[in-house]
N, C-alpha and C positions, 0 to 999 in steps of 0.2 A: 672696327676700333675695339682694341681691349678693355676690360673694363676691370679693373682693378684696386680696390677699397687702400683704403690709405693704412687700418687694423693689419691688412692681410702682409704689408711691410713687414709691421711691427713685431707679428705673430712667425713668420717664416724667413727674416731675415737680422731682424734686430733681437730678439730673445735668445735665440741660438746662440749669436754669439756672445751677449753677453753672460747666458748661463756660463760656458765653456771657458770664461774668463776669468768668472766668478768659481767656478770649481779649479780651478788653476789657484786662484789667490790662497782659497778657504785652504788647500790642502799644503800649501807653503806654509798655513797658520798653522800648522798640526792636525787639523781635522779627518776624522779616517770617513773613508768613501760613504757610508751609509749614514754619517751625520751630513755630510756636505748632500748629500739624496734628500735627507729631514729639510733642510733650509730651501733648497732649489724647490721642493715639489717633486723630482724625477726618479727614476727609478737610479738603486748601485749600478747596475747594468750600465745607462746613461751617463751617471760621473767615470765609471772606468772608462766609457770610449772616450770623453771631454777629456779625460789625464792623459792616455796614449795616443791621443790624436798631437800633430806638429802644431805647437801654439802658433797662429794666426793676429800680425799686427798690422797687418793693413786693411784696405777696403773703407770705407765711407765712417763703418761704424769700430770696426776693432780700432782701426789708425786714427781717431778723432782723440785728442789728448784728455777731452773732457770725459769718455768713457772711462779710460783707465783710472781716471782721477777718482768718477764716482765707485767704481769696481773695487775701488783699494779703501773704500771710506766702508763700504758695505762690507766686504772682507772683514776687515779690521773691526770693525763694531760688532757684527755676528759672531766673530771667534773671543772677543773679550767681553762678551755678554753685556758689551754699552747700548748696544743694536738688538730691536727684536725685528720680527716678519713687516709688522707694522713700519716702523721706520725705516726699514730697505724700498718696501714699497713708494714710501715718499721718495726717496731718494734715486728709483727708477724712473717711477711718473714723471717726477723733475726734469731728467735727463729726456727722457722722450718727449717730452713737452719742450724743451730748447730745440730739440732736432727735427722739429715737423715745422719750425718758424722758418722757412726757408735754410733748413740745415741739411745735414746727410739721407733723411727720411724722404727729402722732397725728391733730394737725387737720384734713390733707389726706386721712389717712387716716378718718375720720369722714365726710370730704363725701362718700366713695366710696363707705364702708359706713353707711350711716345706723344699721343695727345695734347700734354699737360709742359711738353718743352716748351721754354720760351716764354711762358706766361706768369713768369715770376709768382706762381701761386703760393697761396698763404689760405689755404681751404678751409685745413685744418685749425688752424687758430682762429681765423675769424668766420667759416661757416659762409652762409650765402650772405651777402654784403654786397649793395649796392654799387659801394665803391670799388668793391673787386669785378664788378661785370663791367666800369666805365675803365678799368686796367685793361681787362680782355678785350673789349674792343677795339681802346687805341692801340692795344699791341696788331691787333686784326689788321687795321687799317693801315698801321704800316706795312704786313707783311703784303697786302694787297699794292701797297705804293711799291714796294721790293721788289713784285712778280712783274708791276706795269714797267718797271724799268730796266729789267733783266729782260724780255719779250721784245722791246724794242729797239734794234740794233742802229738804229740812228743813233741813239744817245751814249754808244761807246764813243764816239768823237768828241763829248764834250766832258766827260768825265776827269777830271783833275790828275795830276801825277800821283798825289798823294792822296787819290783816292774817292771817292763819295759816300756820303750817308745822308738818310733821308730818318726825320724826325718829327715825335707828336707828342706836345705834351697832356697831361690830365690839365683838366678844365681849371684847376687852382695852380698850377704848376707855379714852385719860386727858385727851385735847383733845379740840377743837371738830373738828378735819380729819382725827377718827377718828369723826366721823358724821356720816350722809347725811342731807341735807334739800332742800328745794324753793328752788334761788336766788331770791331777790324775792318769796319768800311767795305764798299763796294770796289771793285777795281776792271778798267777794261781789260780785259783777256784774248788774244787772238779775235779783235773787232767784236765780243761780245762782252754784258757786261754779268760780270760773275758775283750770286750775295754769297758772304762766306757765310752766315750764322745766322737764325731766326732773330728778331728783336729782339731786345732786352730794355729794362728801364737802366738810366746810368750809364748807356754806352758810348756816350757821346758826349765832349767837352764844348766844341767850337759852334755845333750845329746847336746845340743844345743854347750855349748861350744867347746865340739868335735869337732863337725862337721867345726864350721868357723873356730877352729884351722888349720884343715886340708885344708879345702878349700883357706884359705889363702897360702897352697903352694902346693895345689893341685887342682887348679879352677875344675876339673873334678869332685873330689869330694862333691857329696851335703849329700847325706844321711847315716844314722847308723841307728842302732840297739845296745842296750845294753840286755848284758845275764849273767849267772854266769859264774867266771872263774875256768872252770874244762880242766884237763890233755889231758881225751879223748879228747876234742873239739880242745884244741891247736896241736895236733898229726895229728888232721886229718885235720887241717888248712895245714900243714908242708910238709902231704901226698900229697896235693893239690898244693906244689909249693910256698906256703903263707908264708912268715916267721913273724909270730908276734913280735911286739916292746913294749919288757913291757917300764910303765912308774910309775912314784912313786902316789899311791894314793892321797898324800895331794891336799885338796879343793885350798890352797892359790897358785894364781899366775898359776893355772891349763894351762889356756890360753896360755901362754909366756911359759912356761914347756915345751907343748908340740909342738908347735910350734917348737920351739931350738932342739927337740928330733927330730923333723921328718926333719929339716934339714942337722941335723948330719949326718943321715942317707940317705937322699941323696932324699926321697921320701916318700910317706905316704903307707905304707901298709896297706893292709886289715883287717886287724884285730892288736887290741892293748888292751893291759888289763895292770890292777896292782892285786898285789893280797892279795891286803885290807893293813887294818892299823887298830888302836883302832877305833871303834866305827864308823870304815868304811869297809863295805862288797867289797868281790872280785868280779870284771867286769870285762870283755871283751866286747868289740865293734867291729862289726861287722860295716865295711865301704864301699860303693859304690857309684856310677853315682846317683844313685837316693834312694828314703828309699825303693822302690819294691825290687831293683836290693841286697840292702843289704840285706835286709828279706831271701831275695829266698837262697842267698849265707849262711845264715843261716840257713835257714831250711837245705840245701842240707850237710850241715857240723854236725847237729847232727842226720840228718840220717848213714850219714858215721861213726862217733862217737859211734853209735850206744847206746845213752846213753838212 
């Protein structure tokens, strides 16, 4: 694994360019090369390659609007003597300090660490945090549900048209961007089932709302899975003890639905489907402690199924 400091971004990919942008602006303001060398820190040598180099507007950090913006505020205050060394510095810190909050730093810092995909990190601003290792891990825990159901080609049979996603929220979860799921859904592929993307938090609306439905009257519950609803699979839910709670497809109000459904009922079972509507395919949801825990209960229910 590489290892590479989140500084070493800042220092080899984010300064450079903004030097190069900032000697760009300075020298548009009339500034001749060995003042615009005084304010940067760098050598004349330095601002002549930064002038005859082809200015650079794309990339994470040149193409982010918010650089030029602060680039043009520093520019302009350095050459009209509103700005000293001191106030450029705030107004860089600023800037790098908005881009390591899950901004263009984390990205560059991804391509360096491959590690560090997927894990919605926020390191840098919040340091070690308790709540970022319970992130790390339900991201973990789905990708382990992801691997368990990509591995088992039984379960490209029951995968939906429109796809599957398996999901887990943090222990407080009240929204969708408080649980992880698979961006772009799962899809069977030539009888296997193919993940397109590492989890993310937020990537998921339908599963998502399952799940804090349930979890709001079942804190136990964080994870699902969605599958097609077929006969066998509810038989052998039944066989198992499970009694599924259908509920009505419609998209409006799903939230408060089920919610109301699973209170009536006294408790959230394991599994709950509708079975479809116009222009909405039949699902069952497969629910657990965790997305592993519901995966496996899924897997082990269309082995029984024997579909």
């Amino acid at each position: 694994m590489s290892l590479v400091l989140p500084g070493e971004i800042v220092v080899e990919d984010v300064l450079p360019t903004i030097r190069a942008m900032l000697a760009r602006e300075l020298a548009d303001n009339g500034l001749t090369q060995q003042a615009i060398a005084d304010h940067l820190g760098v050598t004349q040598a330095a601002v002549s390659s930064y002038l005859n180099a082809k200015p650079g507007r794309t990339g994470p950090i040149a193409g982010d609007s918010r650089t030029q913006a602060t680039v043009e505020r520093i520019a302009d205050g350095l050459a009209s003597g509103t700005m000293d060394g001191y106030d450029a510095l705030v107004e860089l810190l600023d800037l790098i300090e908005a881009f390591e909050d899950r901004g263009p730093i984390c990205e560059l810092h991804e391509d360096a660490m491959p590690a560090l995909q997927g894990m919605s990190c926020d390191l840098c601003v919040r340091g070690i945090d308790p709540d970022l290792e319970i992130e790390r891990e339900t991201l973990a825990n789905v990708r382990r549900a992801a691997r368990l159901l990509s591995t088992d080609d039984r379960m490209a049979s029951v995968i939906p048209n429109v796809g599957t996603n398996i999901g887990m929220a943090l222990p407080d979860a009240t929204t969708p961007t408080d649980v992880a799921a698979i961006p772009g859904r799962a899809h069977a592929i030539r009888g296997r089932v193919e993940i397109p993307a590492d989890p993310e938090f937020g990537a998921s609306k339908h599963v998502s709302t399952l799940i804090i439905a349930a979890h709001a009257i079942d804190p136990s519950i964080r994870g699902a899975i969605n599958l097609t609803t077929e006969a066998s699979l509810l038989s052998a839910a039944r066989d198992r003890g499970i009694d599924p709670l259908e509920f009505d497809a419609d998209y409006d109000d799903r939230d408060q639905r089920l919610r109301k459904r699973f209170r009536t009922r006294s408790e959230v079972p394991r599994i709950v489907y509708h079975e479809g509507a116009f222009g909405i395919e039949p699902i069952s949801y497969v629910l657990g402690e965790t997305a592993e825990d519901a995966t496996q209960v899924a897997a082990e229910l269309v082995e029984a199924a024997n579909i």
